[in-house]
N, C-alpha and C positions, 0 to 999 in steps of 0.2 A: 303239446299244443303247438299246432304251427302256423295257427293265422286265429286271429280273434278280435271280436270289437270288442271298443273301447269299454273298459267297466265290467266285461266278462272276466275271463280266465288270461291273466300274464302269460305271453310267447313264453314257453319252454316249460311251461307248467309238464307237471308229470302226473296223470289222475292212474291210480291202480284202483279198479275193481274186484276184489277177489273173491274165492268160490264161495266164500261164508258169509257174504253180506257184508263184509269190511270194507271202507270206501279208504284209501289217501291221496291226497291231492297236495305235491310238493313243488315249490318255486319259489320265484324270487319277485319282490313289490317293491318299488321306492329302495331299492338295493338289500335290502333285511330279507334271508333267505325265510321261509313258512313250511311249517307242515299241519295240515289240519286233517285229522283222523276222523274217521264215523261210520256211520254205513249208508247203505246205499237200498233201492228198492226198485225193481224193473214193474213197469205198468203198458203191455202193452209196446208201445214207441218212446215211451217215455221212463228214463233214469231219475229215480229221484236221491238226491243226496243230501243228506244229514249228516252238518259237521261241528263243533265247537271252534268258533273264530275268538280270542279273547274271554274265554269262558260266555261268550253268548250263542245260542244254537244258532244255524242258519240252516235253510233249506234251499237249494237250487234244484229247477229242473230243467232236464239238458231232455228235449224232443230229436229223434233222431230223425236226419230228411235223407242222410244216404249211410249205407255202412258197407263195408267188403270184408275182406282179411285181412289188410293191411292201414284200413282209411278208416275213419267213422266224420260224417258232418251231423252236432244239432244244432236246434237253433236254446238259446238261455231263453229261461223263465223272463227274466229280467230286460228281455230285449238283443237283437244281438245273436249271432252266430259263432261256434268254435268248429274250427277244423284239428283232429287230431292223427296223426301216424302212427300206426303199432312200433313200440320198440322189438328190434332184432333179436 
């Protein structure tokens, strides 16, 4: 993550998607690094992720308005925009 509002996804967040439907999303809150595991669901424009925060489920959908090979912008479920970068 390299630009995000408030409430979204923490700068430097790291979201893996992988081929199997496995979602992780690893960074750092209030300085306490995180990692919350799940899977994910493509719909269309729309990511949906499923993850256990604290042993309670959450769902976020991340709508995407631009993507390339190196960039993706959504906007959150919740309000709010994340810009991400492909790692190298």
């Amino acid at each position: 993550v390299v630009k995000a509002s408030p409430g979204t996804f923490p700068l430097g967040s790291i979201l893996n998607l992988g081929k199997d439907d496995n979602a992780k999303v690893v960074g750092t809150r209030n300085g306490k690094k995180f990692i919350h595991a799940g899977t994910y669901e493509v719909n269309g424009a729309k990511i949906i992720i499923t993850v256990k925060v604290e042993g309670e489920e959450q769902k976020h959908t991340l709508t995407i308005t631009k993507i390339s090979d190196t960039e993706m912008v959504t906007e959150h479920g919740g309000g709010g925009t994340i810009e991400f970068k492909k790692e190298k």
